[in-house]
C-alpha positions, 0 to 999 in steps of 0.5 A: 500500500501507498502511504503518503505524509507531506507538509506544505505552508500556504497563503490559503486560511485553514478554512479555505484548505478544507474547502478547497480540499472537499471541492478537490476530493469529494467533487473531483474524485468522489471521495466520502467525508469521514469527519470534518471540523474548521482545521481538517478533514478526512475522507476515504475512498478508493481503498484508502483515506486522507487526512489534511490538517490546515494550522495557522502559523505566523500569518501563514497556513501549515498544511499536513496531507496524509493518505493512502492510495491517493498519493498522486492526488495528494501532491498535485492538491499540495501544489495547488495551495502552496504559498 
């Protein structure tokens, strides 16, 4: 199994990660959220999950994206709201 771990900073707020990833993973590849609160989200799907935790931090967002079997979409989302 591919398991995932990345950590990025955004410009994004940690509300704005959530959303953004709900649209990206639920509308874009039919994931089912799990639990959802303003900081994160998880989601499962295809045989896997991921969890992204959106934590402010001195005017910026600290994004923690963690999953398995969704690596691929993992990254392209991390380079969609990297700062």
């Amino acid at each position: 199994m591919s398991q995932t771990s990345l950590e990025t900073d955004s410009n994004l707020t940690p509300e704005e990660v959530v959303n953004k990833a709900k649209k990206y993973f639920v509308e874009e590849w039919g994931m089912e959220v799990v639990d959802e609160a303003e900081c994160c989200l998880r989601l499962q799907g295809g045989g896997g999950h991921v969890f992204i935790q959106a934590t402010p931090e001195d005017g910026r967002t600290i994004v923690t994206l963690e999953g398995r079997e969704w690596s691929h979409q993992l990254v392209n989302f991390m380079a969609d709201i990297t700062a």
